[in-house]
C-alpha positions in Angstrom: -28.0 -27.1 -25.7 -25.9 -25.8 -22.6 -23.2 -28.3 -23.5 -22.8 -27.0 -27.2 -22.7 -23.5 -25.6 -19.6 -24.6 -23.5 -17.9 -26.0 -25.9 -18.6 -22.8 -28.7 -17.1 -21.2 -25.5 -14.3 -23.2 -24.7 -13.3 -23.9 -28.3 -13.3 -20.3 -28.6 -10.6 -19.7 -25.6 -8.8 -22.6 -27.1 -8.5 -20.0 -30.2 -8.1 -16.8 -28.9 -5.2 -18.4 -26.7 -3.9 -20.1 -29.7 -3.8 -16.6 -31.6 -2.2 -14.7 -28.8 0.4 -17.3 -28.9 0.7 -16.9 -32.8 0.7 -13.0 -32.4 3.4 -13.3 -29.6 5.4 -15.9 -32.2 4.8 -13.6 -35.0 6.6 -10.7 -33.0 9.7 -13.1 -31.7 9.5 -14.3 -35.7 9.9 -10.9 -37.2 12.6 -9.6 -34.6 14.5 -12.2 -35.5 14.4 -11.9 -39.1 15.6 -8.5 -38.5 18.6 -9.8 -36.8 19.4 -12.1 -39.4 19.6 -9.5 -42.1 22.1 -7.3 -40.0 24.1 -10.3 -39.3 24.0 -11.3 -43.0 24.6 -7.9 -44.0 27.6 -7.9 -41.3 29.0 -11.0 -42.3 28.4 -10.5 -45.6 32.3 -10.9 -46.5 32.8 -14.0 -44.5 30.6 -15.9 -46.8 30.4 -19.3 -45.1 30.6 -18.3 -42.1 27.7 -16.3 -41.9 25.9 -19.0 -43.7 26.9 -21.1 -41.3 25.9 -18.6 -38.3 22.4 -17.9 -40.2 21.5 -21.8 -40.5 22.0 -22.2 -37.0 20.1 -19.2 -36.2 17.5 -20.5 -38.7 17.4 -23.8 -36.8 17.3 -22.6 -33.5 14.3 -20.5 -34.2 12.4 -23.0 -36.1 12.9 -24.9 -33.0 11.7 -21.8 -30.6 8.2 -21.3 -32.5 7.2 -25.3 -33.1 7.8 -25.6 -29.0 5.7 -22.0 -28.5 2.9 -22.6 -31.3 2.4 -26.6 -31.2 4.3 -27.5 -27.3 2.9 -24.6 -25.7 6.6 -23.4 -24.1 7.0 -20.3 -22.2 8.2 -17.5 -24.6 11.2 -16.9 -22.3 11.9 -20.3 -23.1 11.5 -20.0 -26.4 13.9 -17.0 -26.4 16.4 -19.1 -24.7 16.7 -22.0 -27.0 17.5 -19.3 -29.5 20.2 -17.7 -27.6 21.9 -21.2 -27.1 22.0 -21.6 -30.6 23.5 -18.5 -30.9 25.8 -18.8 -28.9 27.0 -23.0 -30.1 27.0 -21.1 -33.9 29.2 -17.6 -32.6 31.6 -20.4 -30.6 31.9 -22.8 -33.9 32.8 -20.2 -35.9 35.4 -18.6 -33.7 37.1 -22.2 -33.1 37.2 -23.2 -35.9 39.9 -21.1 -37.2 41.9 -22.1 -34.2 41.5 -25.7 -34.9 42.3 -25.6 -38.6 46.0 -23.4 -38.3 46.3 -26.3 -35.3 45.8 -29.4 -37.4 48.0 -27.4 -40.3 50.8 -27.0 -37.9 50.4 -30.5 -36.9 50.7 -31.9 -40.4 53.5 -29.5 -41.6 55.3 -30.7 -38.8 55.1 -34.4 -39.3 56.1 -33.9 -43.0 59.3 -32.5 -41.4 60.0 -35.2 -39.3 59.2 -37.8 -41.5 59.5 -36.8 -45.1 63.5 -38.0 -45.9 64.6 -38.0 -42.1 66.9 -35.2 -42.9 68.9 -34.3 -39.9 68.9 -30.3 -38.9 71.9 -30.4 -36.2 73.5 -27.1 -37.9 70.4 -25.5 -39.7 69.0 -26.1 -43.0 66.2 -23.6 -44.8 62.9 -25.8 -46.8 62.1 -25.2 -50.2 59.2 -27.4 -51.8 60.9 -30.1 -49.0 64.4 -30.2 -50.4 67.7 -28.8 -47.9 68.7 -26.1 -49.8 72.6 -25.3 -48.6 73.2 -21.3 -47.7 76.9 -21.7 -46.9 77.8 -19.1 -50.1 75.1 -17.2 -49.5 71.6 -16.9 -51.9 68.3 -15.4 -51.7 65.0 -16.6 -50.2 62.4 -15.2 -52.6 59.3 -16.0 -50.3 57.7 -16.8 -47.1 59.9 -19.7 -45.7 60.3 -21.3 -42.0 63.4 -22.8 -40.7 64.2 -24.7 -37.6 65.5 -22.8 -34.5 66.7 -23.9 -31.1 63.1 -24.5 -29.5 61.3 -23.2 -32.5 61.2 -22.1 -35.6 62.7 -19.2 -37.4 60.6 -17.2 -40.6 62.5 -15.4 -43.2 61.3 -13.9 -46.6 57.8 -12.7 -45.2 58.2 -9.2 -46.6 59.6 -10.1 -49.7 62.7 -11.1 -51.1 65.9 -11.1 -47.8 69.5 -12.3 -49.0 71.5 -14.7 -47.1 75.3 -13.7 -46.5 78.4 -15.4 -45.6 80.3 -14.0 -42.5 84.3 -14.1 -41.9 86.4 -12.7 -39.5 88.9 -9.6 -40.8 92.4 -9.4 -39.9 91.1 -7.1 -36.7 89.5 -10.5 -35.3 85.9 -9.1 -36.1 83.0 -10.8 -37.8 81.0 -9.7 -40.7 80.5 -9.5 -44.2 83.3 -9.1 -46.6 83.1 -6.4 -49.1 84.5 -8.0 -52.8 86.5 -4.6 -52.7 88.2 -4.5 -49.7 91.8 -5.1 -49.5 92.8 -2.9 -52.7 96.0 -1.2 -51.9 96.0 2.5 -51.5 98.6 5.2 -52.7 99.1 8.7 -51.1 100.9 11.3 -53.1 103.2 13.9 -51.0 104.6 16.7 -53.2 106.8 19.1 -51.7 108.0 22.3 -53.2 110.8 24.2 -51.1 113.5 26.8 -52.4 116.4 24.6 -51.0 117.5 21.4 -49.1 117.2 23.6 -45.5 113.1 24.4 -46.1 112.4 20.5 -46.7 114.5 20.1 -43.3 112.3 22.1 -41.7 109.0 21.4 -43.2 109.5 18.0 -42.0 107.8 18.0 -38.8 104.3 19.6 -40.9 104.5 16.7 -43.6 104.5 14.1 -41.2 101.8 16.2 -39.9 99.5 15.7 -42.7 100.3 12.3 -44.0 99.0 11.2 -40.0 95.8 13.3 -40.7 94.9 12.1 -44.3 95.5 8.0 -42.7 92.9 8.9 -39.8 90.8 9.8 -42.3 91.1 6.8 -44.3 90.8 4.5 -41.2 87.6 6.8 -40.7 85.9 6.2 -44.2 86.8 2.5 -43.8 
């Protein structure tokens, strides 16, 4: 009879210890599930990724209250296991990003160096992988990389930029050439004067003006 009363009284330790643990569980259970929601409801626009982040999560909890409940682990244990998986799920997400614009770089170069074998010693711009020449000038409509002296050079990325031939004017400087310059330019003088004498001496005050109406035009040019 004593026995049977031991083991009524150990069996019913063995539960009351077994519901403190579940009660403890519960409480790490339901904090978590809170968590989850704000992190769902912050990563809401990510889509994947906070899938991703929550199945980790999901995992790494399932693993915290099989090892408290069934194991009998330390809480603070328990607690940790979910952190690391927190933490492996926060890291995949953030490196993954890095890795994929690595591996796209990777392939976009390769295709460069092997698709044709097109030499770039002076310069070329890609379209949809052909050379398109620039020597007369055009217009890049989009986004479009070209190869630079230790790198590489982006043009379009705002929208439409025009390309434009430079020459060098008759004063030795380089730029763009206006399709109107070089159009001759006639000044008009009339002078009125009562006789040959007032033209003599309103000489020195045409000469005058003509000089002032060229540095003018050499201005506006």
């Amino acid at each position: 009879m004593a026995e049977t009363e031991d083991d009524a009284d150990a069996l019913a330790e063995a539960l009351d210890a077994l519901e403190t643990r579940l009660g403890a569980t519960a409480g790490v259970a339901a904090g978590f599930d809170a968590e989850l929601r704000r992190i769902h409801e912050t990563f809401a626009a990510t889509g994947k990724g906070a899938q991703r982040l929550e199945s980790a999560l999901s995992r790494g909890l399932r693993r915290a209250i099989d090892g408290a409940v069934f194991d009998g682990a330390k809480l603070s244990e328990a607690l940790g296991q979910v952190g690391r998986a927190l933490v492996d799920a926060a890291y995949s997400a953030a490196v993954k990003p890095a890795t994929d614009h690595v591996a796209g770089l990777v392939t976009d170069v390769a295709g460069g160096l092997f698709g044709g074998m097109t030499g770039f010693g002076k310069g070329a711009g890609f379209a949809q992988g052909r050379v398109m020449p620039f020597a007369n000038g055009g217009v890049v409509q989009q986004a479009t990389r070209f190869p630079m002296r230790g790198g590489w050079g982006l043009m379009g990325e705002a929208g439409p930029e025009a390309i434009l031939p430079l020459a060098r004017g008759a004063d030795g400087r380089l730029g763009v050439q206006s399709s109107g310059a070089g159009r001759p330019v006639s000044v008009t003088v009339s002078v009125a004067t009562p006789d040959v004498e007032g033209f003599r001496r309103s000489r020195t005050q045409i000469a005058a003006e003509v000089t002032r109406a060229l540095a003018r035009g050499q201005r506006i040019r």
